[in-house]
C-alpha beads as a LAMMPS data file, in Angstrom:
LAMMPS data file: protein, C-alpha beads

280 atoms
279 bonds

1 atom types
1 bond types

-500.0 500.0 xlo xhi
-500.0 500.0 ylo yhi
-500.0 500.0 zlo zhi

Masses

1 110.0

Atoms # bond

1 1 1 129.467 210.686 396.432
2 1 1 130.909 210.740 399.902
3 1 1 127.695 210.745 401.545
4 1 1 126.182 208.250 399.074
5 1 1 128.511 205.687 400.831
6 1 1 128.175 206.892 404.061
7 1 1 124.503 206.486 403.821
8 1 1 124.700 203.140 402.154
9 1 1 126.748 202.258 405.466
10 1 1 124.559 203.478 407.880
11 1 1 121.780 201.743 406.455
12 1 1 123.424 198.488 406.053
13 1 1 124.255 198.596 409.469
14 1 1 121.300 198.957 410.615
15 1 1 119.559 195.964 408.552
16 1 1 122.470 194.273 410.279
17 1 1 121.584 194.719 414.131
18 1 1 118.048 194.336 412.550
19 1 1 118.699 190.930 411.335
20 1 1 121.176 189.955 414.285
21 1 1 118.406 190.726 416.803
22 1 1 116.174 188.460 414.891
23 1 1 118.691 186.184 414.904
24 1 1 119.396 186.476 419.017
25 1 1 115.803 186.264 420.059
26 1 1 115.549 182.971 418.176
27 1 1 118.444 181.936 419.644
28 1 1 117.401 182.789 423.590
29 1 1 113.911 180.542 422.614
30 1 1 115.788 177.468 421.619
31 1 1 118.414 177.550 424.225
32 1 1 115.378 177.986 426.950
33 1 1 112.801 175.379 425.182
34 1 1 116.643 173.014 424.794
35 1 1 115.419 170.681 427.787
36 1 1 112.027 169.493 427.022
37 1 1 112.961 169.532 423.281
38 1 1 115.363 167.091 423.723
39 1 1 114.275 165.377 427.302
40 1 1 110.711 164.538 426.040
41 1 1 109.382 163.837 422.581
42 1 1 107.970 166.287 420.336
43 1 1 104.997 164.365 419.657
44 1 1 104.010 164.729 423.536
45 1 1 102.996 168.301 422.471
46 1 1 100.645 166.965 420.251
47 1 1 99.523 163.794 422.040
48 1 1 99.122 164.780 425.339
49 1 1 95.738 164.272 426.982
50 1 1 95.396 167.987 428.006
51 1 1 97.512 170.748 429.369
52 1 1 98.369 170.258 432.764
53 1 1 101.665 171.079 433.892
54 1 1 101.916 170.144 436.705
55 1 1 100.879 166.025 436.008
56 1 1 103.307 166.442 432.958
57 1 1 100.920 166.641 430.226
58 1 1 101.584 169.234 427.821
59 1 1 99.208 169.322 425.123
60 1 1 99.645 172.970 422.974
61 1 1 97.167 171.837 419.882
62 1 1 94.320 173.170 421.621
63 1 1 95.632 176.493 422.231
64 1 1 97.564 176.486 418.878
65 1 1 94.301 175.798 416.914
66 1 1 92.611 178.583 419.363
67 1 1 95.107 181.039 417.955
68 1 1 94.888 180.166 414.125
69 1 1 91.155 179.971 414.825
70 1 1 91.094 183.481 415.904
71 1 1 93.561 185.047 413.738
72 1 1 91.729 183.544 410.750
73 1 1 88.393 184.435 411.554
74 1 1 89.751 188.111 412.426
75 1 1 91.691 188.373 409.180
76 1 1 88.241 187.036 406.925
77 1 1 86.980 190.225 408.655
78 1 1 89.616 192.899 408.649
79 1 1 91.024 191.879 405.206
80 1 1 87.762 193.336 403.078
81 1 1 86.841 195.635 405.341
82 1 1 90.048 197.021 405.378
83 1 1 90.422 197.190 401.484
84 1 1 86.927 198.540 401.151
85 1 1 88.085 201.475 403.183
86 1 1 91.362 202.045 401.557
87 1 1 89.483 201.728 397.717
88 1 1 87.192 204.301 399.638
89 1 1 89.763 206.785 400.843
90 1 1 91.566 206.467 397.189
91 1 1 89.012 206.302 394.753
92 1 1 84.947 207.330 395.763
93 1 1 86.143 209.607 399.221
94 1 1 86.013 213.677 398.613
95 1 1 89.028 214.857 399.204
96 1 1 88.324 216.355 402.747
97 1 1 86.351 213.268 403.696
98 1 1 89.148 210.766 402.824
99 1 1 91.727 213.273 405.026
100 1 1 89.069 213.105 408.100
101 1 1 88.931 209.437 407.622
102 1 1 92.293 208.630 407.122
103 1 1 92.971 210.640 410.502
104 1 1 90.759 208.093 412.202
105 1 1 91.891 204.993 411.072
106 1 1 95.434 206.222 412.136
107 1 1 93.842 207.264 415.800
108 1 1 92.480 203.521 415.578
109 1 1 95.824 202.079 415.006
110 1 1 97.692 204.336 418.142
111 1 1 95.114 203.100 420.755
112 1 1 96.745 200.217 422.943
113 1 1 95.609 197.031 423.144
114 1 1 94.730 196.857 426.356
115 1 1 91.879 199.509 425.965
116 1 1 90.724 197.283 423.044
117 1 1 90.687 194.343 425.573
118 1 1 88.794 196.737 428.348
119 1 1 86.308 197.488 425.804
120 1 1 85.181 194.153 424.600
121 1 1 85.347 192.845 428.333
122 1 1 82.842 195.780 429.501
123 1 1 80.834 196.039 426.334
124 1 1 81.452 193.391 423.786
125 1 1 81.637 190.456 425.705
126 1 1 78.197 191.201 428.091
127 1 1 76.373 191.715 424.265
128 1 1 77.363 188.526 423.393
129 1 1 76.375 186.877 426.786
130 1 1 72.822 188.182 426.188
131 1 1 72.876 186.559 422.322
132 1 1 74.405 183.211 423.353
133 1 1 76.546 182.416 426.635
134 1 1 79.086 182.043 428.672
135 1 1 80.076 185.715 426.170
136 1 1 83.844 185.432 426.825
137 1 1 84.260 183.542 423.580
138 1 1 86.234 182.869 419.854
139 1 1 83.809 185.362 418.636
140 1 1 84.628 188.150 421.095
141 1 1 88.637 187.081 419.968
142 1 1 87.792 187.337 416.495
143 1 1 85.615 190.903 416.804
144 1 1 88.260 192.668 419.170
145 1 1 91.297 191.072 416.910
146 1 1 89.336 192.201 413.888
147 1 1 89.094 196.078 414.900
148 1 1 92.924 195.527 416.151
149 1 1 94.247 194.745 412.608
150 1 1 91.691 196.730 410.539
151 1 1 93.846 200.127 410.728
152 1 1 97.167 198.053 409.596
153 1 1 95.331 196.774 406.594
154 1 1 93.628 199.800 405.188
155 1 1 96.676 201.959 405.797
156 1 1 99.265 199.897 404.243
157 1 1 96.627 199.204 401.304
158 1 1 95.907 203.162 401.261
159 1 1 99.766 203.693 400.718
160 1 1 100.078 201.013 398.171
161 1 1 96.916 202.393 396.439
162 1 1 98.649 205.753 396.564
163 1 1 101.926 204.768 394.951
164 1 1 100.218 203.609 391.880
165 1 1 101.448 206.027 388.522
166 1 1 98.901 208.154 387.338
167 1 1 100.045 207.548 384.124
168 1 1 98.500 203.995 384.336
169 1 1 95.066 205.808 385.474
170 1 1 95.163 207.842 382.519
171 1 1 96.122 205.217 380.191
172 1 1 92.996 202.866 381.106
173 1 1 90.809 206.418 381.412
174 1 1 91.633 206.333 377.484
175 1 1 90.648 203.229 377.141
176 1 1 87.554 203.996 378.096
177 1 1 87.693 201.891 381.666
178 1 1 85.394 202.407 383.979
179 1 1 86.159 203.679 387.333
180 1 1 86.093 199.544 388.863
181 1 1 87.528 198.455 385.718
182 1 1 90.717 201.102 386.512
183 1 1 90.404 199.571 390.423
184 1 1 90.264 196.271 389.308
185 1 1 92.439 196.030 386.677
186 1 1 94.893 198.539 386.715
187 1 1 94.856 199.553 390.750
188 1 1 94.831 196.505 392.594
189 1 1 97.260 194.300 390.456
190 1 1 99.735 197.475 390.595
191 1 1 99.177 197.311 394.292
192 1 1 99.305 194.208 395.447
193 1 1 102.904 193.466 396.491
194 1 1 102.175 196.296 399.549
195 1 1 98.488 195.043 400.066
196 1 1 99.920 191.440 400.755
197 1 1 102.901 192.883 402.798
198 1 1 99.896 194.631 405.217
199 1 1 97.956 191.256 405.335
200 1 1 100.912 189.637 406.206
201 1 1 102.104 192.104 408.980
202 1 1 98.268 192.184 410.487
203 1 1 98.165 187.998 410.885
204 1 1 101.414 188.384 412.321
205 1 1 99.984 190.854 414.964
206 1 1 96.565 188.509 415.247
207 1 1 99.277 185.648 415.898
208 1 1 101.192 187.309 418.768
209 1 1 98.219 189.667 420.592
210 1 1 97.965 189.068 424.071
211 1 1 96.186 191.211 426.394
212 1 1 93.043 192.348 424.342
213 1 1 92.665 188.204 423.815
214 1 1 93.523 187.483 427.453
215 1 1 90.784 189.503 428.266
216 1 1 88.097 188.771 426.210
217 1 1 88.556 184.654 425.238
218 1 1 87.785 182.739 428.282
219 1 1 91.158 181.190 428.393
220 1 1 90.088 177.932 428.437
221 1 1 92.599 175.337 427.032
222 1 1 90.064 173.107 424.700
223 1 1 89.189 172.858 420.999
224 1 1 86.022 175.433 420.724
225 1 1 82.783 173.426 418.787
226 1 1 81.185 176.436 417.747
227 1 1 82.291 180.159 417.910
228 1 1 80.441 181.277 420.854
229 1 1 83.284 178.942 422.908
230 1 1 85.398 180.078 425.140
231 1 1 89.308 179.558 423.931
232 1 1 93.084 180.095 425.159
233 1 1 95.554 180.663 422.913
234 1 1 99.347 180.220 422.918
235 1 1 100.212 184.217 423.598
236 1 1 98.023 184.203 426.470
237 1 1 98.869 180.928 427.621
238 1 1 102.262 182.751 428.028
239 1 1 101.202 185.465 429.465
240 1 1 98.621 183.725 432.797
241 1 1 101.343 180.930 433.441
242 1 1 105.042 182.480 432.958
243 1 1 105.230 184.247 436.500
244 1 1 105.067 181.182 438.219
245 1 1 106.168 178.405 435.667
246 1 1 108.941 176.139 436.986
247 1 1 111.630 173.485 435.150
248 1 1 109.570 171.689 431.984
249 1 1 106.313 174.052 432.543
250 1 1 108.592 176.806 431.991
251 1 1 110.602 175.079 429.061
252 1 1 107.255 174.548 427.331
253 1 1 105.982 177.839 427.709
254 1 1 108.997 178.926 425.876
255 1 1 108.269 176.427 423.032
256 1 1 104.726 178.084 422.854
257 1 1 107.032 181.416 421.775
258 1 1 109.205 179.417 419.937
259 1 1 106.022 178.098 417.931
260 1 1 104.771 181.363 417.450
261 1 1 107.938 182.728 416.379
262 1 1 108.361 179.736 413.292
263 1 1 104.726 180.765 412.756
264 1 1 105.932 184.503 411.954
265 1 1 108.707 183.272 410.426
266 1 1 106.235 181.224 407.900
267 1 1 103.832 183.954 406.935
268 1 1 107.297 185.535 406.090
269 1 1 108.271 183.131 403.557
270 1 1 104.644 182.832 402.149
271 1 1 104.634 186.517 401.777
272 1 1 108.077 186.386 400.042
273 1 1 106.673 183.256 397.607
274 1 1 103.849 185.473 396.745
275 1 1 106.015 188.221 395.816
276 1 1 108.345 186.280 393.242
277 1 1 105.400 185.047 391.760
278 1 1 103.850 188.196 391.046
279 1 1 107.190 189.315 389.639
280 1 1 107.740 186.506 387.346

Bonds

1 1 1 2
2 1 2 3
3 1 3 4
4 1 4 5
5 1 5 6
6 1 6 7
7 1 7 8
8 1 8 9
9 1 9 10
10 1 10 11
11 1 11 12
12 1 12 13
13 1 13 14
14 1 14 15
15 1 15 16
16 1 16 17
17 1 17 18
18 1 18 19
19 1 19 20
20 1 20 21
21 1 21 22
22 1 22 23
23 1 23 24
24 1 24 25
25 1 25 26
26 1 26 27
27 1 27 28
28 1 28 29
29 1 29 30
30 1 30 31
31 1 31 32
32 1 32 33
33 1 33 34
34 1 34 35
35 1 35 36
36 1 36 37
37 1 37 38
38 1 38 39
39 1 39 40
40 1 40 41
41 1 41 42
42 1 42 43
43 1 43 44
44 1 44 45
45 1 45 46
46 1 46 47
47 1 47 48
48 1 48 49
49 1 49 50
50 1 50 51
51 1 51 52
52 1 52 53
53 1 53 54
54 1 54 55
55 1 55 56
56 1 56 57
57 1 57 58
58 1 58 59
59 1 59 60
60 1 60 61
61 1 61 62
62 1 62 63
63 1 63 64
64 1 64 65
65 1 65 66
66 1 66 67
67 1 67 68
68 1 68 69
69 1 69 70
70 1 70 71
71 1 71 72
72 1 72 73
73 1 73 74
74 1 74 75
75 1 75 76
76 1 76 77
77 1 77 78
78 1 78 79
79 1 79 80
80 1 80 81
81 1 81 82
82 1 82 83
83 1 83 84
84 1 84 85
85 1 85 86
86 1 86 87
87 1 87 88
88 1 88 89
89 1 89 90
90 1 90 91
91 1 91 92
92 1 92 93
93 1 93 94
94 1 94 95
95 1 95 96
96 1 96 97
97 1 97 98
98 1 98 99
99 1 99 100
100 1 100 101
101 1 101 102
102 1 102 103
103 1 103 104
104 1 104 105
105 1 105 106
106 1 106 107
107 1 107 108
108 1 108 109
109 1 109 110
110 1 110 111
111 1 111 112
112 1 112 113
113 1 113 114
114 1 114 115
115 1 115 116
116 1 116 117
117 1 117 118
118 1 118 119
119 1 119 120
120 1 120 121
121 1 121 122
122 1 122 123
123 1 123 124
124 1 124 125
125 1 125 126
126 1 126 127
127 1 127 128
128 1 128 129
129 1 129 130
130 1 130 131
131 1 131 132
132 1 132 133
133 1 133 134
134 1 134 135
135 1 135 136
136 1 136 137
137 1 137 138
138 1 138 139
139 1 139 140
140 1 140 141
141 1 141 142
142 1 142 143
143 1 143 144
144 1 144 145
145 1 145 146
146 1 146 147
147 1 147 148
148 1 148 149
149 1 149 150
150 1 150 151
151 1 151 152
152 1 152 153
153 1 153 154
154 1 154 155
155 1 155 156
156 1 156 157
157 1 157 158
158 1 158 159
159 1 159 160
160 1 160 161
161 1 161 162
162 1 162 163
163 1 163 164
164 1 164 165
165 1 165 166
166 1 166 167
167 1 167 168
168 1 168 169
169 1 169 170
170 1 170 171
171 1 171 172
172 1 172 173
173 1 173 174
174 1 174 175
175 1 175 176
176 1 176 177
177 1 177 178
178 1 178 179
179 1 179 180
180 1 180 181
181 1 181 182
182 1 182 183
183 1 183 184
184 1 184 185
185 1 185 186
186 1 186 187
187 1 187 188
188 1 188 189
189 1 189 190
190 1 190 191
191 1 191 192
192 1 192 193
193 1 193 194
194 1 194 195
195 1 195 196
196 1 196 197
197 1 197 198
198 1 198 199
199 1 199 200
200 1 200 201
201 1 201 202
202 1 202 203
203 1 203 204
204 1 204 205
205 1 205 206
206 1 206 207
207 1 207 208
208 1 208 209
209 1 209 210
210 1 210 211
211 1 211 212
212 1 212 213
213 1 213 214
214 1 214 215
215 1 215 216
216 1 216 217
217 1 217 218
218 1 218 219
219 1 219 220
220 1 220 221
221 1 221 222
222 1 222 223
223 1 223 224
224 1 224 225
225 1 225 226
226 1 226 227
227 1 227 228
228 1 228 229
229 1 229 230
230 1 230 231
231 1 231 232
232 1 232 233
233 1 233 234
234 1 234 235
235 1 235 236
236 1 236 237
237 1 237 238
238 1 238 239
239 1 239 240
240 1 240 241
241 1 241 242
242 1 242 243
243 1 243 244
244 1 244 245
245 1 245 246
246 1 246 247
247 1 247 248
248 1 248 249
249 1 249 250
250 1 250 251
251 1 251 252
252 1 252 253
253 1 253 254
254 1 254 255
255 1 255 256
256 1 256 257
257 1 257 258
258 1 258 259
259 1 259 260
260 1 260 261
261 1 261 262
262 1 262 263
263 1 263 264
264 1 264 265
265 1 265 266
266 1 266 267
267 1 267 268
268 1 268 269
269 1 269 270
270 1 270 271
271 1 271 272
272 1 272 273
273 1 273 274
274 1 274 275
275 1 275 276
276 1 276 277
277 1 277 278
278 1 278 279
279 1 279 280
């Protein structure tokens, strides 16, 4: 019983520096974006002609759209390919092929992002050049994003896929199911609390990527026409202009974090939403 409570204080601790670290890093981006939140109106960041720092114009809708255009487009991708390979590894996969695949997915998910970004600079974004230029593009953002969030998917819908009771497998095998009538209506409703907490986690990693996007996007601040446009978005934005940023440019390159960060924050809350409603 002792350690019971010992336990049940070390872990509440711990959700507590969790949650106060949350709490401090939200903090440090409003105190930093304070001055042009308060010295210039809101609406500037929407109204703006363009983004150019240094004449004062501080437009962040084209680079915020670039972002949700690339996260989206990577998540339309990742999110059935990702739960056609966790149904695969659960339910058609022999049992040695599912453990060989499994161990790749996981390799998939270790490699940096960087060598993601190297990749679809030196192969990916040359392909793409010969199909439709300039190559440096929202598609190239969406394809290297895509393989970035495809191993978070399938793994976390693998584990929820795994958790299911077998009891519930042999209950509809009674029934006389068939093997997609067990996935469809037994598996994936059982599942999907964890399958939405993966799709949540991977747009929240589409949202905040950097370097592979930095690398393979164009970074050019303007709403892309088509897909084969070159795009900028906020994380990158960040990433090119923070070492030399100065007063407001620097105050508004903290409200591009700070606008990511609500954005985080929102998938959050959706991904809570969804989860009382499946409950009730």
């Amino acid at each position: 019983m002792h350690i019971d409570h010992l336990l049940a204080g070390i872990l509440r601790a711990g959700a507590a520096v969790a949650a106060l670290v949350m709490l401090l890093i939200l903090f440090f981006l409003l105190y930093e974006s304070w001055p042009v939140l308060t010295e210039l109106s809101v609406f500037r960041f929407v109204t703006d002609t363009s983004w150019h720092p240094l004449e004062r114009a501080y437009n962040l809708m084209p680079m915020l759209s670039g972002t949700l255009l690339a996260s989206m487009g990577a998540l339309m991708l990742a999110v059935p390919l990702g739960m056609a390979s966790a149904l695969f590894i659960v339910f058609f996969a022999p049992t040695h092929l599912a453990t060989l695949y499994g161990r790749l997915i996981e390799l998939l998910a270790g490699i940096p992002s960087v060598v993601f970004g190297f990749w679809g600079l030196t192969t990916l974004v040359p392909l793409i050049n010969e199909w439709h230029p300039p190559g440096a593009s929202l598609l190239a953002g969406i394809l290297v994003l895509t393989l970035m969030i495809l191993p978070m998917i399938t793994l976390t819908a693998y584990t929820a896929l795994a958790a299911v009771p077998e009891e519930l497998f042999r209950n509809a095998a009674a029934l006389g199911l068939s093997r997609w009538g067990m996935i469809s209506g037994v598996a994936l409703p059982a599942a999907r609390t964890g399958i939405t907490a993966g799709i949540i986690l991977a747009a929240a990693r589409a949202l905040g990527e950097t370097m592979a996007v930095l690398m393979v996007a164009g970074n050019v601040v303007q709403y892309p026409e088509s897909i084969f446009d070159p795009i900028r978005t906020l994380a990158a934005n960040i990433a090119l202009e923070m070492a030399y940023a100065m007063g407001d440019h620097r105050a508004v390159l903290f409200v591009s974090g700070l606008l990511l960060m609500l954005l985080v924050m929102a998938l959050s809350a959706v991904a809570g939403l969804l989860e009382k409603h499946h409950h009730a």
